[in-house]
FISE-431314 format. One record per residue (C-alpha): x, y, z. Coordinates in steps of 0.1 Angstrom, whole numbers, plus 5000, padded with zeros to 4 digits. Layout:
XYZ
...
This chain:
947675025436
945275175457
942275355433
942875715446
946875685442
945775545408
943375855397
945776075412
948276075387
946275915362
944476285361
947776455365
949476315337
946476345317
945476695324
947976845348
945076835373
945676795410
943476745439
942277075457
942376895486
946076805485
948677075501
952277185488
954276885498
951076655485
951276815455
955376805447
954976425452
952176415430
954276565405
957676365412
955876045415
953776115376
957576145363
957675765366
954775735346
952675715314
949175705303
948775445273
945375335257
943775445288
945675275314
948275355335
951875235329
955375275351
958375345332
961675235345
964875165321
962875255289
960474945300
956774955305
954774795331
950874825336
949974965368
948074695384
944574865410
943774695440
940374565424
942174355397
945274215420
943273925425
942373765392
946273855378
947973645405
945373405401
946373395359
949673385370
949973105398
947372865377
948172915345
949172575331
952272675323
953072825359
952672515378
951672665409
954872815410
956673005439
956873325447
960273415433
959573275398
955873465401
957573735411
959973725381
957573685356
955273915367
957474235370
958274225335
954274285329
952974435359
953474685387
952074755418
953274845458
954274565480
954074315448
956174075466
954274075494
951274035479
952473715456
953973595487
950473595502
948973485477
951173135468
950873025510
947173065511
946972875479
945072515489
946872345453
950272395466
C-alpha cells in the first residue's frame, strides 16, 4: 500500500485525524475506507469476515514475496498458490498483480 494511503487512515483510525488538505469527498472515503480497518500493536490490519490481514507498504512488498516464493517450503511456487497463501496473512492493492510480477521475473523458476 502506498505510504500516504497507509498514514491516512492509520492517523484516522488512531486519532480521528484527517488531512487538511483533503476535501469533502476525500474525506468521506477516508472515513468509509478506515471502516475496513484496525490498528493492532502498531500496524495496520484489514478486516474482512472477522479475519485479519496485515496491511502490507510498498517499502516491505519486496522482501514478503521474496519469504514467500523462496521459502523452502514454497518451492518457487506459482502465482495462484502464492497468492493463496499469502491472503490469509497479508493485504495490499493489486496483490495479484504484484505476485504475478514477481514469480515471471524470478531467474529460479
Amino acid at each position: 500500500m502506498d505510504e500516504n494511503h497507509y498514514n491516512n487512515l492509520f492517523l484516522y483510525l488512531k486519532d480521528q485525524q484527517i488531512p487538511e488538505t483533503f476535501d469533502i469527498i476525500q474525506q468521506n472515503q477516508l472515513r468509509k475506507q478506515a471502516a475496513h480497518y484496525v490498528i493492532e500493536n502498531g500496524l495496520l490490519y484489514k478486516r474482512k469476515d472477522q479475519k485479519k490481514t496485515r496491511v502490507i507498504r510498498k517499502w516491505e512488498l519486496e522482501l514478503v514475496l521474496f519469504m514467500f516464493h523462496n521459502d523452502p517450503t514454497a518451492a518457487h511456487a506459482f502465482t495462484d498458490k502464492i497468492m493463496e497463501k499469502m491472503k490469509t496473512c497479508y493485504y495490499w492493492p493489486q496483490m495479484y498483480e504484484n505476485i504475478k510480477e514477481y514469480v515471471y521475473s524470478c531467474d529460479a523458476c
